[in-house]
N, C-alpha and C positions, 0 to 999 in steps of 0.2 A: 504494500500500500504506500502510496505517495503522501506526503507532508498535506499534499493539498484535497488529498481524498479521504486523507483524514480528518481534514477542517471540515469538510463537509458534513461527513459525518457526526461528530462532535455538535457541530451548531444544530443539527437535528434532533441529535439527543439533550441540549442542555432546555434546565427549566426551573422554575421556581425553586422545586424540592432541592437542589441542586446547588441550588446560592448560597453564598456565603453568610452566615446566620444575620451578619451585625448588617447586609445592605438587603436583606431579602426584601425588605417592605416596599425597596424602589424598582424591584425586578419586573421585567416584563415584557411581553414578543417584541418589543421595540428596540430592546435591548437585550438579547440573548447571553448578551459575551458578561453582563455584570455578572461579578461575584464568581465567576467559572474559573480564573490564573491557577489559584495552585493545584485543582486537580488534572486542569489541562495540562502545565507545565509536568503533570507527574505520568500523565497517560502518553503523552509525546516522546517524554522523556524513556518510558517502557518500548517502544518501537523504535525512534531513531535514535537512545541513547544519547550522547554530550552532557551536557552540565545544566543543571539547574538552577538559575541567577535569580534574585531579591533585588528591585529598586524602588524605593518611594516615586509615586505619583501624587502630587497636592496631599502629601502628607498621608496617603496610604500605600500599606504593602503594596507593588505588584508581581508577580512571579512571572518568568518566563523560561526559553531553553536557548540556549549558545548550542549550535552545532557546527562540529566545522568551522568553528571561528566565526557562525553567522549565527544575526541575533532570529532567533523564532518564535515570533508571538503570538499566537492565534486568537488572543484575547483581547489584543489591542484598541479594536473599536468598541470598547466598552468608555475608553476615554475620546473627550470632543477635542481635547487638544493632541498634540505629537508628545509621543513620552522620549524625557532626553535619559536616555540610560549609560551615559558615560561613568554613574557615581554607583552602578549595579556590585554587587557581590555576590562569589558564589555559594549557593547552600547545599548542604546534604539535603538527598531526597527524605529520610529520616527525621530531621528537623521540623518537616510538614506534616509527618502522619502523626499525629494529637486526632485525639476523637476525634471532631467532628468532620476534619477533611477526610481522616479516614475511609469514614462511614460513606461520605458524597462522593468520593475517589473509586470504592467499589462498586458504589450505584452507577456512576458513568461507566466504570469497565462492561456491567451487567448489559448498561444500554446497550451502550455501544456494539457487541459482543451479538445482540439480537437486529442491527439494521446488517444486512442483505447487499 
């Protein structure tokens, strides 16, 4: 599977249940990509491996994947502005699974796992 037929698939499966608990309330088809970085970053990261990087955007986490030295974000249009990620750092995949990303990390795998 390709980077980009995975984005597709991904944005099919994300959804409310899905979002990250602290923005769910503003989640919505408008916006698919809210609240989705770190288990996207984690589900990416299981198929084309590289690194999993942390940057603040207007003061919140965003997560994404360095692969190949290239940045991959498939979360990105959750933000209206351009994220400048020159001040990113890399994290263990580890660092992310705390319950509740967990829990919506293996729900995404479930989805995803059942689109065709």
């Amino acid at each position: 599977m390709s980077i980009e037929e995975l984005s597709k698939k991904l944005y099919i499966c994300y959804s409310k249940e899905l979002c990250y608990p602290k923005v769910k309330d503003c989640w919505s088809d408008h916006n698919r990509y809210l609240g989705m970085c770190a288990i996207t970053s984690l589900v990416v990261n299981d198929y084309f491996g590289g690194k999993i990087c942390k940057v603040y955007v207007n003061g919140i986490s965003h997560y994404f994947n360095l692969i190949n030295n290239s940045i991959v974000d498939l979360t990105a249009k959750q933000f209206e502005n351009e994220i400048d990620y020159h001040d990113y750092k890399i994290i263990h995949r580890d660092s992310l699974m705390i319950e509740d990303t967990k829990r919506r990390y293996y729900m995404l795998k479930k989805k995803l796992e059942e689109i065709k």
